[in-house]
C-alpha positions in Angstrom: 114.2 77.9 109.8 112.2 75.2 108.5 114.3 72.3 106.9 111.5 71.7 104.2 112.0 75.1 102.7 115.5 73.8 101.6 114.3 70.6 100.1 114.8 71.9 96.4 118.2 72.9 97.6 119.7 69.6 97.8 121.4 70.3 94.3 123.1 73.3 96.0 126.7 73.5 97.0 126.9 73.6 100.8 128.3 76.8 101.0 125.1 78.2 99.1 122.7 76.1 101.0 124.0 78.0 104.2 124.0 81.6 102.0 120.3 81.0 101.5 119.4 80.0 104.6 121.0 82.9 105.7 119.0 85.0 103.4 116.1 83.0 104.4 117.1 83.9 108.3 117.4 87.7 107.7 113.6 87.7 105.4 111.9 86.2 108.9 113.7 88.5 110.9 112.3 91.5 108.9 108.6 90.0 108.4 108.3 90.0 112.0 109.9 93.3 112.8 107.7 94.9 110.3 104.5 92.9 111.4 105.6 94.2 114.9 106.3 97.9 114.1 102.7 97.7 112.0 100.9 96.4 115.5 102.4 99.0 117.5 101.8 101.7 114.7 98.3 100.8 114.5 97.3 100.2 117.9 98.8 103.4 118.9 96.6 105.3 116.1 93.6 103.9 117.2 93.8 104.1 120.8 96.1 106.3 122.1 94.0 110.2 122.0 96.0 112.5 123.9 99.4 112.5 126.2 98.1 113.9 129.3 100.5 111.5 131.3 103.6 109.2 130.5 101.1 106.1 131.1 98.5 104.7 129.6 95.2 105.2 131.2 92.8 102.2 131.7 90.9 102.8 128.5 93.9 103.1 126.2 95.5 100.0 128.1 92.4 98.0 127.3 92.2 99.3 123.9 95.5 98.6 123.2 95.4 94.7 124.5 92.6 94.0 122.8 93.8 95.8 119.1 97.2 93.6 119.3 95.1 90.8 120.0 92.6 91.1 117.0 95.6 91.7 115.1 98.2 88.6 116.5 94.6 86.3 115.5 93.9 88.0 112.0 98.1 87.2 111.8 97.9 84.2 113.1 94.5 82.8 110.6 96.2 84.7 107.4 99.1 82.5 108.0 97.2 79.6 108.2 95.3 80.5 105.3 98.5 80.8 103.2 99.8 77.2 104.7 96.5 75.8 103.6 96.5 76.8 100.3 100.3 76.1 99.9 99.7 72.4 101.2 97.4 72.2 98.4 99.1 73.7 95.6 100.5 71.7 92.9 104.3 70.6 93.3 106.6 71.5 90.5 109.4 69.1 89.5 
């Protein structure tokens, strides 16, 4: 976890600075698993037609690589986005 989201914190007792770093812990956790299962929900939807075989065939594969990769960028810019504007963003004291 990054140490600056518990700057404010500082006025905390320690045991509730490890509680909500904890909590802080378990929020990532579930923001990636549900970023994950979205991907693989997605991608599947889009690509996957019929289940002729247990594999994928060479279209579907392709499809597939290049669907999580739109979607990893589009992840990966949004965040970025949000950092931005967060840098920016008036502190409150």
């Amino acid at each position: 976890m990054d140490k600056s989201m518990l700057g404010d914190l500082d006025s905390l007792a320690e045991e509730d600075k490890l509680r909500m770093s904890a909590m802080i812990d378990q929020l990532q956790i579930r923001d990636s698993l549900r970023m994950y299962n979205t991907l693989v929900e997605r991608c599947f939807t889009d690509c996957v037609d019929s289940f002729r075989r247990k594999t994928l065939d060479k279209q579907e594969e392709t499809c597939i690589r290049r669907c999580a990769e739109k979607f990893l960028k589009h992840s990966m810019r949004v965040g970025m986005r949000f950092a931005e504007l967060n840098q920016g963003a008036p502190t409150q004291d």
